[in-house]
Residue frames relative to the residue before (quaternion, step in Angstrom):
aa qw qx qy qz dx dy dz
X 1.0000 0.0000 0.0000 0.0000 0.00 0.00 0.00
X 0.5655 0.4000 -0.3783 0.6141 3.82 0.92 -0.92
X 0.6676 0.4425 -0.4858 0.3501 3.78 -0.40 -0.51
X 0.6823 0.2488 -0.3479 0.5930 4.11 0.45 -0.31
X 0.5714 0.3234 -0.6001 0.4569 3.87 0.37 -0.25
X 0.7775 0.4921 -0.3066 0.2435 3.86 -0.06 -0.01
X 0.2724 0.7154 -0.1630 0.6224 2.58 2.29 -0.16
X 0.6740 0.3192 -0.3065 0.5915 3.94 0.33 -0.98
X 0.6362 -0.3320 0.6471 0.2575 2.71 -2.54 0.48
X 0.6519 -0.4694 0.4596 0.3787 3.08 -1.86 0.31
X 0.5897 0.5691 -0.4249 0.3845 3.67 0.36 -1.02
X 0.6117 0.5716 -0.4424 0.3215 3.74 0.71 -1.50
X 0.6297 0.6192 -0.2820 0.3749 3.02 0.94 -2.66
X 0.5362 0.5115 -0.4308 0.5150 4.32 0.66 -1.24
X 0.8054 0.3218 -0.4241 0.2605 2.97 -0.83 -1.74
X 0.7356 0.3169 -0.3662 0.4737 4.19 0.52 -1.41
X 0.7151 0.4172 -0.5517 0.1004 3.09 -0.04 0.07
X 0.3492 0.7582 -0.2879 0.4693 3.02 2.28 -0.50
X 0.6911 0.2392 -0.2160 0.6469 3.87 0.61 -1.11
X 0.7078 0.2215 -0.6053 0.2890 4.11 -0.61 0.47
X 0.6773 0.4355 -0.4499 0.3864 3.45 1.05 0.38
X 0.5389 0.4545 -0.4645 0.5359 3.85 0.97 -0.02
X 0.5014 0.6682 -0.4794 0.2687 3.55 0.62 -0.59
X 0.6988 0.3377 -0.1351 0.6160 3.89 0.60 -1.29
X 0.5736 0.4461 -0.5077 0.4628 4.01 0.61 -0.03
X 0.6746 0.4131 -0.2664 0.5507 3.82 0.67 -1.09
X 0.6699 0.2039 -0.5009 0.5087 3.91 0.22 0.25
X 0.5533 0.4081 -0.5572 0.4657 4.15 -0.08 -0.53
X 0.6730 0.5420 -0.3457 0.3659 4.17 0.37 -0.97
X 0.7813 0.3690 -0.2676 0.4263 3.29 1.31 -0.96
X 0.3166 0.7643 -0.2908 0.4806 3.37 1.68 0.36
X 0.7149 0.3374 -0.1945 0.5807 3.26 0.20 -1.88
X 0.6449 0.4747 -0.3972 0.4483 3.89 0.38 -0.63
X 0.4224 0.7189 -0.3854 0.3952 3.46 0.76 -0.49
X 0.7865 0.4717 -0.0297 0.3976 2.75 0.06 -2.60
X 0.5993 0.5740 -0.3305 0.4496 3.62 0.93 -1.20
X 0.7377 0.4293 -0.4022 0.3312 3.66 0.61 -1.35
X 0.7034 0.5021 -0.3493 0.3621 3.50 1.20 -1.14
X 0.7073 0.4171 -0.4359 0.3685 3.46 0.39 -0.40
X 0.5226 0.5261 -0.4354 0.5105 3.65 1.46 -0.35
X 0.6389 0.5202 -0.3363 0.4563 4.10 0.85 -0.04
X 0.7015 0.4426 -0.2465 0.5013 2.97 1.20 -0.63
X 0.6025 0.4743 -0.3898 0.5100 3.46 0.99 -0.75
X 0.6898 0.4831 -0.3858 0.3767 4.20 0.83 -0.47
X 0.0121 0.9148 -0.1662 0.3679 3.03 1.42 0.40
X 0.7541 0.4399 0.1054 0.4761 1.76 -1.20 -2.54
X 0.8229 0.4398 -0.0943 0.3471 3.48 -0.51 -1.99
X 0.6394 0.2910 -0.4260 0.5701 3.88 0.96 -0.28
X 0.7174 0.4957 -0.3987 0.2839 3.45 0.49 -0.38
X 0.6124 0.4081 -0.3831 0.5582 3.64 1.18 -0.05
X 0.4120 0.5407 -0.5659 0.4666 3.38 0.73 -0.03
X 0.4797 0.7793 -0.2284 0.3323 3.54 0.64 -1.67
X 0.8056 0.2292 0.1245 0.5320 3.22 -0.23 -2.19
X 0.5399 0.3561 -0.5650 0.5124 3.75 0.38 0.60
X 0.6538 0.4360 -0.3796 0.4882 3.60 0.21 -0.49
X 0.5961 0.5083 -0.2543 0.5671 4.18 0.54 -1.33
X 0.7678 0.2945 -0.2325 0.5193 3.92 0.23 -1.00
X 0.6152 0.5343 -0.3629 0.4520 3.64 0.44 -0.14
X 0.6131 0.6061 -0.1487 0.4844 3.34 1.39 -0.79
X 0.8037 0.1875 -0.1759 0.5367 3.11 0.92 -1.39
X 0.3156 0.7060 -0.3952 0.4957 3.62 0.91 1.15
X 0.7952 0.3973 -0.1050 0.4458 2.97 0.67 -1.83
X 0.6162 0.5549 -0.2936 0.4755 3.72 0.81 -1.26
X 0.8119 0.4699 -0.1662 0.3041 3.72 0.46 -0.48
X 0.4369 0.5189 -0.1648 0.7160 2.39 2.46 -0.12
X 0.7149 0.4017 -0.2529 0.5134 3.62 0.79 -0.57
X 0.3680 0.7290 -0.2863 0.5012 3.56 1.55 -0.11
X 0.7823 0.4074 -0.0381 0.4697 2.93 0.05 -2.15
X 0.6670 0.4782 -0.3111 0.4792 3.90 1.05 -0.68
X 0.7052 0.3647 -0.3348 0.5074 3.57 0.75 -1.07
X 0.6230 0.4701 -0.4737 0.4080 4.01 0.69 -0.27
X 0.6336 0.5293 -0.2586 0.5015 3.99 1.33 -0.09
X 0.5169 0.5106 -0.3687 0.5797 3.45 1.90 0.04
X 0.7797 0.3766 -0.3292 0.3766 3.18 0.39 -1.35
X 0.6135 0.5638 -0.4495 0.3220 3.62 1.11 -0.46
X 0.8052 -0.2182 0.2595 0.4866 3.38 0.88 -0.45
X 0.7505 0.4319 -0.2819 0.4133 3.99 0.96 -1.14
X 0.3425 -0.6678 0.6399 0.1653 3.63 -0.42 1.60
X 0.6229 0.5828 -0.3689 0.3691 4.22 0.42 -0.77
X 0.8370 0.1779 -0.2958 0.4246 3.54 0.96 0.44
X 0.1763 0.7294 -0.5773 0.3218 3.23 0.92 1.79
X 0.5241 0.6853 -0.3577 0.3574 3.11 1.32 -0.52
X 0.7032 0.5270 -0.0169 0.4770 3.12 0.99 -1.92
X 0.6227 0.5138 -0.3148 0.4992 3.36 1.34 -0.40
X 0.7350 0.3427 -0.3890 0.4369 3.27 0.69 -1.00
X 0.4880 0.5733 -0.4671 0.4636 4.18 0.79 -0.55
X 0.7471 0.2994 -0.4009 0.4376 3.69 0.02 -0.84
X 0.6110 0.5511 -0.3295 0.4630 3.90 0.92 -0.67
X 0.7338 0.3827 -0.3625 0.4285 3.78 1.22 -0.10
X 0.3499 0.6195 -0.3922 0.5831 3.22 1.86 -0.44
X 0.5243 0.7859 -0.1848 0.2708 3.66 -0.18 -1.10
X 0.8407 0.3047 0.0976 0.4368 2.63 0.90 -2.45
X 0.7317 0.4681 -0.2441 0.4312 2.85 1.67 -0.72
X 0.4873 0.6179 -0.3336 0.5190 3.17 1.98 -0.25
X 0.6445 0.4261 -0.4518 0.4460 3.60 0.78 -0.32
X 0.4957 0.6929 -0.2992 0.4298 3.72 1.15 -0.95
X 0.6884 0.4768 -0.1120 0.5350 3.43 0.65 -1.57
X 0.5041 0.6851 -0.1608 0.5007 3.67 1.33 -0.68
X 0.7437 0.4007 -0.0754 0.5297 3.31 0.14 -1.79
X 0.7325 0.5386 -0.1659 0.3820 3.72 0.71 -1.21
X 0.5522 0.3948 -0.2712 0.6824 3.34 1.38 -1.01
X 0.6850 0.5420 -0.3545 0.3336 3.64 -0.18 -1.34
X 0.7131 0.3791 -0.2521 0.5331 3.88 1.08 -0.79
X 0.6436 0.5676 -0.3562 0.3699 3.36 1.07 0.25
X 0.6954 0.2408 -0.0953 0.6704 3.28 1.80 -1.17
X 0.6019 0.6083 -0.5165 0.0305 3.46 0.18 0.42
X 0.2806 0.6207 -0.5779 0.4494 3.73 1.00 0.07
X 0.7671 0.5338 -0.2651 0.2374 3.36 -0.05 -1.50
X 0.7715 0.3748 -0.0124 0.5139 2.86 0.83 -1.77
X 0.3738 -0.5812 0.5848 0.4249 4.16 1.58 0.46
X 0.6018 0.3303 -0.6653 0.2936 4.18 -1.07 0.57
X 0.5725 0.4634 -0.6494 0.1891 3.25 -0.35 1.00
X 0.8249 -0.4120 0.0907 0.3762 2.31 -1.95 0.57
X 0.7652 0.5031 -0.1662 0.3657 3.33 0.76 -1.61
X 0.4977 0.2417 -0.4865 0.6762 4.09 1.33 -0.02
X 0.6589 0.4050 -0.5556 0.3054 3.28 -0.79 -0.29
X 0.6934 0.3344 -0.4220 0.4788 4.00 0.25 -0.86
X 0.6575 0.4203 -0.4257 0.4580 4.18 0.46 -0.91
X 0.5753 0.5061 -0.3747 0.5220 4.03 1.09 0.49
X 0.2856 -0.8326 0.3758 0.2899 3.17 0.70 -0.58
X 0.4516 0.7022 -0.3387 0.4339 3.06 1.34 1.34
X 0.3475 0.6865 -0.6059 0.2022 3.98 1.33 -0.15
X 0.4133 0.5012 -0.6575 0.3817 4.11 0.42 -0.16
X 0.7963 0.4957 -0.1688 0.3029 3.74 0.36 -0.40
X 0.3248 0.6612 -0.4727 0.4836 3.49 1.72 0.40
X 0.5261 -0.6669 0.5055 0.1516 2.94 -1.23 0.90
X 0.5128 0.5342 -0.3124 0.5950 3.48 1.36 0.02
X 0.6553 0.2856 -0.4836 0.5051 3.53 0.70 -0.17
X 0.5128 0.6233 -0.4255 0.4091 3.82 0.72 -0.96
X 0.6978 0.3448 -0.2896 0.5570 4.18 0.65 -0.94
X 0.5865 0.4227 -0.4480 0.5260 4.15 0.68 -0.41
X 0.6109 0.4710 -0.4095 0.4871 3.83 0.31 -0.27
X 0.6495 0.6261 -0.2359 0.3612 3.87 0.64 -1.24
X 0.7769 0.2322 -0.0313 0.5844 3.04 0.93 -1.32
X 0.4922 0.3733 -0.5191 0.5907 3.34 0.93 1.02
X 0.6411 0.4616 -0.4235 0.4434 3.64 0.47 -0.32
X 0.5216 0.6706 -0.2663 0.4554 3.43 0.91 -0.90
X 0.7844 0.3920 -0.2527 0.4088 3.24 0.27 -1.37
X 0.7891 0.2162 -0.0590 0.5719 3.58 1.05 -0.98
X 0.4318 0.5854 -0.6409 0.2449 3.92 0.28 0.56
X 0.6989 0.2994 -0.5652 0.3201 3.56 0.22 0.08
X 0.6313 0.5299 -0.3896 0.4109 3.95 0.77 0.01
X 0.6988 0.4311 -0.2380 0.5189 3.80 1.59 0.51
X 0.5938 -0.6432 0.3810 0.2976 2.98 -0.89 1.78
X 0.6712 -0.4473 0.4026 0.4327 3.62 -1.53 0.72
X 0.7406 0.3331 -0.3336 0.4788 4.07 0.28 -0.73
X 0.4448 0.6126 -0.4467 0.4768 3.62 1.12 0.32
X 0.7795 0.4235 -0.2270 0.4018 3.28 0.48 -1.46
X 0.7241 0.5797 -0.2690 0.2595 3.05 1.19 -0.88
X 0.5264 0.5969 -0.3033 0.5240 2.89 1.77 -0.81
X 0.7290 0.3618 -0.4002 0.4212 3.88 0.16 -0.95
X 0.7222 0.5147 -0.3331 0.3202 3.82 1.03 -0.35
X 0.4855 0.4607 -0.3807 0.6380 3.25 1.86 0.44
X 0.5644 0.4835 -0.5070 0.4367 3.62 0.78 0.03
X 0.6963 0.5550 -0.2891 0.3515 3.50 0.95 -0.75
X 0.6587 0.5411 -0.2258 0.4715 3.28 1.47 -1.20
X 0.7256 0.4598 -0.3416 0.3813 3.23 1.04 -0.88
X 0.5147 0.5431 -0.3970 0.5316 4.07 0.44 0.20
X 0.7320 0.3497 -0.3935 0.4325 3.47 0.68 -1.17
X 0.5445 0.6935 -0.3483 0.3181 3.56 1.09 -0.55
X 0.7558 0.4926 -0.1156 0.4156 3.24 0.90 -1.63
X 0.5670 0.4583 -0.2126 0.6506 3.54 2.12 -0.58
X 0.5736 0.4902 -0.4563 0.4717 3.53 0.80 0.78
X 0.6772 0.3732 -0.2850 0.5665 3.03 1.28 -0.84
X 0.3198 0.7041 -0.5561 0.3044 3.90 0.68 -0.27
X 0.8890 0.2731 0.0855 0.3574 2.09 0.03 -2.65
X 0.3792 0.5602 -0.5313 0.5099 3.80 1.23 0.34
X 0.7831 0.4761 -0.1641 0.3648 3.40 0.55 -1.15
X 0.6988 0.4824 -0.3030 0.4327 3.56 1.21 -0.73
X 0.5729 0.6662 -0.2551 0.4036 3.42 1.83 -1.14
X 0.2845 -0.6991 0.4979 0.4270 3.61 1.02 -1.48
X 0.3039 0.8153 -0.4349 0.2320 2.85 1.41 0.56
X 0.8368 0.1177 -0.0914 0.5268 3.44 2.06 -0.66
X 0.3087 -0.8759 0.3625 -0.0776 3.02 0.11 1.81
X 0.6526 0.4486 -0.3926 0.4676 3.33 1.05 0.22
């Protein structure tokens, strides 16, 4: 082996010796670059999933409040139709705000339709959680208080379980 490395011109002797030392600099380099993309994947994430849960937590806020108002209509207090319909437009725009983000990250973040049903979880699309809403809407003043309540735990309960999904799909919870 020394007899042909001695054999080469100087330039040669440069150039290998130039490439068996860049050789292990350009794999450790392609490493650290590696590492950089995943935690930069992981940190987007992070960042669609709170995007996520401001809309999902705003929801499950609001609906329990709207609950608690329409069970104070039906009992008798006309003074919080007002308050009903604001929290019912809030609501709407959180489901809106919802639907919009939610078609943006869901591949990513597993809430479609199609991982979620091969999971056994489409009760938990956020598209059923707004078809429930806007059936409740349409008919909570013409349903007894244990009526309402029941369809307003149908609503809450999905947005719940899609907090944790997406708390869980994001890495947002790691324990």
């Amino acid at each position: 082996m020394r007899r042909y490395f001695n054999r080469l011109k100087v330039l040669h002797k440069i150039i290998i010796s130039v490439f068996v030392f860049a050789l292990p600099v350009c794999i450790l380099l392609f490493y650290t670059i590696t590492g950089f993309n995943k935690n930069i994947e992981f940190t987007q994430k992070e960042i669609w999933g709170s995007v996520l849960l401001g809309s999902l937590t705003t929801l499950a806020e609001l609906v329990p409040e709207h609950q608690l108002m329409v069970r104070l209509l039906l009992q008798g207090d006309a003074s919080v139709q007002n308050k009903i319909d604001v929290t019912a437009k809030k609501i709407d725009d959180a489901f809106k705000t919802l639907v919009v983000d939610g078609k943006k990250y869901e591949k990513v973040l597993k809430i479609d339709q199609k991982t979620l049903k091969s999971m056994k979880l489409e009760e938990i699309h956020y598209s059923k959680a707004l078809a429930m809403w806007q059936e409740l809407r349409k008919h909570y003043k013409n349903n007894s208080t244990v009526q309402n309540d029941v369809e307003h735990e149908m609503v809450i309960k999905p947005v719940n379980a899609m907090i944790q999904w997406v708390g869980e799909t994001s890495n947002i919870i790691l324990d």
